[in-house]
C-alpha positions in Angstrom: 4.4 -39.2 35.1 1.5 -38.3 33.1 1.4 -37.4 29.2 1.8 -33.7 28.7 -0.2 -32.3 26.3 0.5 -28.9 24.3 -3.1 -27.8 23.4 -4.4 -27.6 26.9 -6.6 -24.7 28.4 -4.2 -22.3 30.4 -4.7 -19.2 32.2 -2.9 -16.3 30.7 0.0 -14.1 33.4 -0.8 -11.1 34.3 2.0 -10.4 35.8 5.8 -12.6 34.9 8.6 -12.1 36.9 12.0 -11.1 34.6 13.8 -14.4 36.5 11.1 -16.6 34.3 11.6 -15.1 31.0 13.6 -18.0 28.8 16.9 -16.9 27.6 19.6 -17.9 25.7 23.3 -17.8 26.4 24.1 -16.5 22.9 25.9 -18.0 19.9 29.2 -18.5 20.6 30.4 -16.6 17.1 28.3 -13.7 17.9 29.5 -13.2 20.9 33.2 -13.4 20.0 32.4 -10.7 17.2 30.5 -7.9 20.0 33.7 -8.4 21.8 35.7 -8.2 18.9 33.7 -4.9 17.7 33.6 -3.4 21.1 37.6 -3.6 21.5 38.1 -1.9 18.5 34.9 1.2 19.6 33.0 0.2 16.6 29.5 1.9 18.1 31.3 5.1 19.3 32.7 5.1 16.0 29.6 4.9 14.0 27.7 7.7 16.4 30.3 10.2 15.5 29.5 9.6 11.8 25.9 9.6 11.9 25.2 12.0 14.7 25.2 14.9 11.6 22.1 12.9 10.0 20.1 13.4 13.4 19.7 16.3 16.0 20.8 17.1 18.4 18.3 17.0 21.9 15.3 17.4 19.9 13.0 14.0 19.1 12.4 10.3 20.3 15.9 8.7 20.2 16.0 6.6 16.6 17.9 3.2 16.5 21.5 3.4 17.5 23.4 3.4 14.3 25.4 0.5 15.7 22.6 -1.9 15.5 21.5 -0.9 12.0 25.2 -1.7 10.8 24.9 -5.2 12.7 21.4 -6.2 11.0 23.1 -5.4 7.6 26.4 -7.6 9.1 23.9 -10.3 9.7 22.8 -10.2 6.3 26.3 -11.4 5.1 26.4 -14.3 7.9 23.1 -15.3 7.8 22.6 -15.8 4.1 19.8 -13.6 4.2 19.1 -11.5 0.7 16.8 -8.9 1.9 15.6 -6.2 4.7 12.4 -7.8 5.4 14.3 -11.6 6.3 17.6 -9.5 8.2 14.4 -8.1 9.9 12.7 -11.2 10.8 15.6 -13.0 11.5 16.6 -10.6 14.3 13.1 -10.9 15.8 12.8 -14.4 15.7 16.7 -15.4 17.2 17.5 -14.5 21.1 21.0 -15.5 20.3 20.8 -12.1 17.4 18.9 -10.2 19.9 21.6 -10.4 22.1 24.2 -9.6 19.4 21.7 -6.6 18.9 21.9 -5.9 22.5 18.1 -5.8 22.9 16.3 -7.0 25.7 13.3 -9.6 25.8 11.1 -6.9 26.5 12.5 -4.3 23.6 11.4 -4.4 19.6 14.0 -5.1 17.5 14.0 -3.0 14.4 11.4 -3.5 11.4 12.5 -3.7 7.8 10.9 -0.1 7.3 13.3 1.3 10.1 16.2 -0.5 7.8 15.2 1.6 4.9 14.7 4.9 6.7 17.9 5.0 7.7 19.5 3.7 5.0 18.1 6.5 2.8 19.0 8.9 5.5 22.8 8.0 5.9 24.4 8.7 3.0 26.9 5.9 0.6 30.0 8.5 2.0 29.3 6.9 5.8 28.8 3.4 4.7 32.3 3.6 2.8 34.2 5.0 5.9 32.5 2.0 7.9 34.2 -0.5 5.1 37.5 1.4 5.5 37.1 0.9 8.9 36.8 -3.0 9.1 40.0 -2.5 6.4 41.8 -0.9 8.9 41.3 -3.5 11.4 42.2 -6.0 9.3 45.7 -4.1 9.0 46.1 -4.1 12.0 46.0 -7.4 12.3 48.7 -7.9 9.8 46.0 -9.3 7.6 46.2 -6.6 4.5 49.2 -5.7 2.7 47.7 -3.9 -0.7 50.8 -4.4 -2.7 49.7 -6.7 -4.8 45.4 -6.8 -5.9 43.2 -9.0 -8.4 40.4 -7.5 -10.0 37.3 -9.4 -10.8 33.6 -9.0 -11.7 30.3 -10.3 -11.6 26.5 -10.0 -12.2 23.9 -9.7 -9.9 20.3 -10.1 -10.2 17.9 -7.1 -11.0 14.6 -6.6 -9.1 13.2 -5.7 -12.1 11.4 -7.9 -14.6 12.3 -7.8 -18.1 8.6 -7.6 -19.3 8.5 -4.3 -17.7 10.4 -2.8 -19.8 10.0 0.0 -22.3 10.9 1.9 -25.3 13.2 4.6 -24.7 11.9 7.1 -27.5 8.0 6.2 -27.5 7.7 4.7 -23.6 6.2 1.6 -25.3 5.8 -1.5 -23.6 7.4 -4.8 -25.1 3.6 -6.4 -26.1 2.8 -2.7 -27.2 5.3 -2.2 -29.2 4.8 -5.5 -30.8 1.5 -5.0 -31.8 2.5 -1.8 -33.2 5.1 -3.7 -35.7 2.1 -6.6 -36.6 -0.2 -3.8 -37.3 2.4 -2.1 -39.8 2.9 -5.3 -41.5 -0.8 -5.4 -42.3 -2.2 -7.6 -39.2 -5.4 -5.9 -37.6 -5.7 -7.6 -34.5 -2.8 -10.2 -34.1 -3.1 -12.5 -31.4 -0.2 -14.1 -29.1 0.8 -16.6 -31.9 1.5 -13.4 -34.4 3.1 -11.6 -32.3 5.5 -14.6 -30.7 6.3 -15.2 -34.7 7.1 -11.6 -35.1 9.6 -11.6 -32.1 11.1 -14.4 -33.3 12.1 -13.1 -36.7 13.4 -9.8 -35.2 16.8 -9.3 -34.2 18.3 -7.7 -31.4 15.4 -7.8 -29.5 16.6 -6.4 -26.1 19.2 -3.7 -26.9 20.2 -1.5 -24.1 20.3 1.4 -26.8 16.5 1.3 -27.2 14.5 -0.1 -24.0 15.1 0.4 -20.0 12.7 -0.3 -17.2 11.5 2.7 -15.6 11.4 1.0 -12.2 15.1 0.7 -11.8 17.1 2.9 -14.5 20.3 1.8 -13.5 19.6 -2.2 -14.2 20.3 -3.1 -17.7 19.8 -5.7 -20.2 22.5 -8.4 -19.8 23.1 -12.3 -20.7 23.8 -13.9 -17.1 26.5 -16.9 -16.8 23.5 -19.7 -16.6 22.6 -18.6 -19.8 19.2 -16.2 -19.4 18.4 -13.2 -20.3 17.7 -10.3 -17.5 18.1 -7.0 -16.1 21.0 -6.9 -13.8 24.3 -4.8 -12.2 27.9 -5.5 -12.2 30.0 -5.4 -9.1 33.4 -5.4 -9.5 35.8 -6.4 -6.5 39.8 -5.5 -5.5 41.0 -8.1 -3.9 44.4 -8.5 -2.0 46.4 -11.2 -3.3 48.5 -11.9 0.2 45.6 -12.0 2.4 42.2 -12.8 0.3 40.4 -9.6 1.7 38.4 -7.4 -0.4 39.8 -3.9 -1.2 37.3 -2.2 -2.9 33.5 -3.0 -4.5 32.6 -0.9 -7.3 28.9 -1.5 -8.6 28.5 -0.7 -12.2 26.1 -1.2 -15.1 26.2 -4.5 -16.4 26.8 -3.1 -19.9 29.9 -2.1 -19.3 32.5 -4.0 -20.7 35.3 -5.4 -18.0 38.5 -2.9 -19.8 35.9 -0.5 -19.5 35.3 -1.0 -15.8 38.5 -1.5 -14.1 39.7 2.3 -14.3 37.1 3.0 -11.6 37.7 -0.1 -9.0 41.5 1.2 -9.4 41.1 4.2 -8.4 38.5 3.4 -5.5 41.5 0.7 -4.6 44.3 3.8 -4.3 41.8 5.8 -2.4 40.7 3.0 -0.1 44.1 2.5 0.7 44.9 5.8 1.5 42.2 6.2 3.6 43.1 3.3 5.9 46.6 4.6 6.4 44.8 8.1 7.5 43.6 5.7 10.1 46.8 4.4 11.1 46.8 1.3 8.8 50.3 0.1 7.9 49.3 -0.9 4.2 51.1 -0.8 0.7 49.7 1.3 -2.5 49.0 -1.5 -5.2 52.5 -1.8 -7.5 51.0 -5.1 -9.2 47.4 -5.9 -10.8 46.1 -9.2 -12.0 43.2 -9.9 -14.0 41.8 -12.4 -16.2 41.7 -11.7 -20.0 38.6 -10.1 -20.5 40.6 -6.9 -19.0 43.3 -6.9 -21.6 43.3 -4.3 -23.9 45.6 -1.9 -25.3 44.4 0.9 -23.4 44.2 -0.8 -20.2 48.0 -2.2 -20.6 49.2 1.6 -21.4 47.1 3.2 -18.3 48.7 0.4 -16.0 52.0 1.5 -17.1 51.1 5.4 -16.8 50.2 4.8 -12.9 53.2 3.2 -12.1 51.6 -0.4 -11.8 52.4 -3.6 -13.0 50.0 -5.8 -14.8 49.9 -9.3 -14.7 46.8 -9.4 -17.4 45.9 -12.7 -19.4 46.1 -12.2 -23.2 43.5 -13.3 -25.1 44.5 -15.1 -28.9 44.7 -12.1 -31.0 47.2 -13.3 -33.8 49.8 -11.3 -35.3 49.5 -7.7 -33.9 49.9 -4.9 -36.4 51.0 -1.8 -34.4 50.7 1.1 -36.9 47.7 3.2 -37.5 46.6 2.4 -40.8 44.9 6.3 -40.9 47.9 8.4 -40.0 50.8 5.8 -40.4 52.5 6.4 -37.0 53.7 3.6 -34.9 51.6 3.0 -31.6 54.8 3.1 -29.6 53.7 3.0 -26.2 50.8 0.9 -26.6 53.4 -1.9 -28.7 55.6 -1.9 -25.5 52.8 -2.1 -23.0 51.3 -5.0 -24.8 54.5 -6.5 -25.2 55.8 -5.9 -21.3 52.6 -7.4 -19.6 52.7 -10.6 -22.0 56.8 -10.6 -20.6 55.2 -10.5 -17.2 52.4 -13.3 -17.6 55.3 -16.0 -18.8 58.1 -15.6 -16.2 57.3 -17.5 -12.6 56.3 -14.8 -10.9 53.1 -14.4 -13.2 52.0 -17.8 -13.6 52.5 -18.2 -10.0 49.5 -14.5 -9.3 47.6 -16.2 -12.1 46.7 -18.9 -10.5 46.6 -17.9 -7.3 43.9 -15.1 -9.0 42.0 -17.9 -9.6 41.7 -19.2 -6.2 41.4 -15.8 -3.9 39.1 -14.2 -6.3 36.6 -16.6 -6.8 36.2 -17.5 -3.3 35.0 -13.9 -2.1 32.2 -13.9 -4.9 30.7 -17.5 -3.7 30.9 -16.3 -0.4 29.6 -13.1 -0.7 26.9 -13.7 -3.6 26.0 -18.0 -3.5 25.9 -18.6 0.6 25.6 -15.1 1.6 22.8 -14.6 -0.1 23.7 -11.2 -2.4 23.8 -12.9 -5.9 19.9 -11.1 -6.1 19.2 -7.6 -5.4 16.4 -6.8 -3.4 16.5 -2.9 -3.6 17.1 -0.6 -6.8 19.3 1.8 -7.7 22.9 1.8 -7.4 23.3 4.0 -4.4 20.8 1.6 -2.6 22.5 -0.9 -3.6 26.2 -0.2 -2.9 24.8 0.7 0.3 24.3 -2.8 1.2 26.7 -4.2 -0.7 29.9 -2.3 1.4 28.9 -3.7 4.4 27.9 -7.0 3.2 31.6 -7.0 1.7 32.8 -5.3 5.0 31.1 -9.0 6.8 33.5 -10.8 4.9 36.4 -9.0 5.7 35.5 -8.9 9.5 35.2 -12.8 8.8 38.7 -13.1 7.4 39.8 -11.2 11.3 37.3 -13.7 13.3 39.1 -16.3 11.5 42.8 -15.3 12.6 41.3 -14.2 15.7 39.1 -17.3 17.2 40.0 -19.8 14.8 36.4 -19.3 12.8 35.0 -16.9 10.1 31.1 -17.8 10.2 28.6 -18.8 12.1 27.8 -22.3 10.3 31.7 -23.0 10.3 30.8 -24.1 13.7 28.9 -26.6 12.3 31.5 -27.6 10.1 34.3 -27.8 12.6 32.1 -30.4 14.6 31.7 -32.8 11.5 35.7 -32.3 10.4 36.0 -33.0 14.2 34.2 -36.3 13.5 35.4 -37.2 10.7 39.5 -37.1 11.8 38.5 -39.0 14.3 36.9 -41.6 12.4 39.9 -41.7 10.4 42.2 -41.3 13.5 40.4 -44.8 14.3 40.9 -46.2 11.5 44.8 -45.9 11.3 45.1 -47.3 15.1 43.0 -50.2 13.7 44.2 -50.8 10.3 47.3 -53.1 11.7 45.4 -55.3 14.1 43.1 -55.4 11.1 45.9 -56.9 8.9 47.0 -59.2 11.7 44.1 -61.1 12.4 43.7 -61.4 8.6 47.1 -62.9 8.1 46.2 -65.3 11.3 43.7 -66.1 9.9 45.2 -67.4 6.6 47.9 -69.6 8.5 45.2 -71.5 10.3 43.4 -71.9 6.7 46.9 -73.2 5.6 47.3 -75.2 8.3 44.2 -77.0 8.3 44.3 -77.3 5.0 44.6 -81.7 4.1 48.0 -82.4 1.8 47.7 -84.0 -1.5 48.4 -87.4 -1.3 51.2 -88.4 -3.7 51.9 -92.3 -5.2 54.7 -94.3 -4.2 57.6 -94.1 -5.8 58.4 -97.7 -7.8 62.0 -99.0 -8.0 63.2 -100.2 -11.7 
């Protein structure tokens, strides 16, 4: 056989017939997931939402809305952050192609057709899409809603903290700078002045005075490595019995977490009540867990006004004084809301939720944000970006189905069940040899015994 080589001088087809196009059989996970999605309608249910956002005979045909949901889906599975690598991806993978249902002749969509149609369906759709996966999920038996943890997190701004600018003047940081050298009686201050005079201001980067004018809705915020940078808060509902996510609020990064959870409780009730419009058999939340950066007194009284317990952890606050010191009164109902939820945390029941809080509502954010590829934002805004986020959050949940379904959640668990595969039976091995093991050594040791020459000891003399 002679050497093949890969640079030589062909003649290019005219003409190829479809039998020699290469194909792929698909990935396995995909697969299971179009048959999954097609079961339940999932593209006639997403043409009956979007058909009002197109017309009606007149104009080209536009990219199914089926396939714009799935490139966001493979997003959350692929680890892929942005619309231009969902894009790529898709182009680049028959097995995704396939999941696309495109053919090796048809263009799969480009990340400028992602962003059309995301700006021309609105954030309404996308939530009935989430409440959709939800309702599947019920009807697996795999959402219950009775009792919920609420937790937040940062993500990443596209927006660059020198960028931004004074929100009286419209100054830019170096600008405004040189403004405050000049004043102290520097004419032309170079970088060294005006890196000394930054470092003897304080509160450098309020909220209250700059914002970048590329994305409004990003603030100033400390994030948990430790830097400084504009970034949003999403907030997450997560179902205690079953791990899925309830509801994803995204809100400024600001905003304290007692300040926060009033909205991700309501979207939670109203989530829920959609999904039993859609036939969902699913429980209205009657317990809440979070950690203690929720606690406060108005949180603990609201809880108790909606009918909901809370299983909130209480921060060290020392003796509590419950009278107000500008009327006198007693804070009644604050006093015994504070009092009930610390009642709460100490029995079984609400050690047992807090920890299990921390386990079900940290996984969700490393899957979600660390290998699913969200923790930075590509697009701006908040619509934008809750846009993206639902169904990103909505690819977990389908997941958490694929999982009970066809025994994995991802595409890389694949992966991961071959090397578990070879590990138990590496140590499957090792048990059936451990006693022959232990049998030759002990044989072995006789023989040394054995072989082993006596002491020799002197005659005994006779007196």
């Amino acid at each position: 056989m002679a050497l093949g080589k890969r640079n030589k001088q062909r003649q290019p087809e005219l003409w190829i017939a479809a039998t020699q196009i290469a194909e792929a059989p698909g990935h396995p996970f995909y697969r299971k997931l179009n048959e999954l999605l097609a079961k339940r309608g999932f593209d006639d249910f997403v043409e009956g939402l979007c058909a009002k956002f197109y017309h009606g005979s007149l104009g080209r045909p536009g990219i199914p809305p089926g396939v714009y949901f799935r490139m966001l889906l493979i997003g959350y599975f692929e680890g892929l952050d942005s619309e231009r690598g969902v894009a790529w991806r898709c182009s680049d993978s028959l097995a995704l192609r396939t999941f696309l249902g495109c053919s090796l002749t048809d263009s799969t969509p480009d990340h400028s057709s992602l962003s059309i149609i995301r700006n021309r369906i609105d954030l309404e759709t996308h939530r009935e899409v989430f409440t959709w996966v939800l309702t599947a999920l019920a009807e697996g038996k795999l959402l219950k809603g009775k009792t919920v943890g609420i937790d937040a997190t940062t993500l990443e701004a596209n927006a660059a903290m020198r960028s931004i600018v004074r929100n009286d003047t419209g100054d830019g940081y170096e600008q405004f700078l040189t403004k405050l050298a000049q004043a102290s009686g520097i004419t032309t201050p170079t970088r060294e002045d005006l890196a000394r005079i930054d470092k003897k201001r304080k509160n450098k980067a309020s909220n209250d005075d700059w914002h970048n004018p590329n994305d409004p809705d990003a603030k100033i915020t400390k994030m948990k490595d430790g830097r400084t940078h504009l970034a949003h808060k999403a907030e997450h509902a997560v179902d205690l019995d079953s791990g899925a996510i309830v509801s994803v609020t995204l809100q400024p990064a600001d905003r304290d977490d007692h300040q926060s959870i009033e909205a991700t409780l309501e979207e939670t009730f109203e989530t829920l009540l959609d999904v039993r419009e859609q036939g969902g058999e699913v429980e209205l939340p009657q317990e809440v867990v979070a950690d203690k950066g929720y606690h406060s007194n108005e949180v603990c009284t609201d809880i108790e006004l909606m009918g909901v317990r809370g299983y909130l952890s209480e921060p060290a606050r020392g003796r509590r004084v419950w009278t107000d010191r500008r009327t006198g009164k007693v804070k009644a109902a604050e006093r015994d809301a504070v009092y009930a939820n610390r009642r709460r945390i100490g029995g079984r029941r609400g050690k047992a939720l807090l920890r299990k809080r921390g386990e079900l509502l940290e996984r969700p954010f490393a899957h979600c944000y660390e290998t699913g590829g969200m923790r930075r934002t590509h697009l701006r805004g908040h619509p934008n970006i809750l846009k993206r986020l639902l169904i990103h959050v909505a690819g977990f949940n389908l997941g958490l189905l694929m999982r009970s379904v066809f025994g994995i959640g991802k595409p890389r668990a694949l992966q991961d069940g071959l090397a578990a595969a070879i590990l138990a039976l590496f140590a499957a091995l090792e048990l059936l040899l451990r006693p022959l093991r232990d049998l030759a050594w002990t044989c072995q040791a006789e023989d040394a015994h054995s072989a082993a020459p006596r002491p020799q000891t002197a005659p005994v003399q006779m007196l």
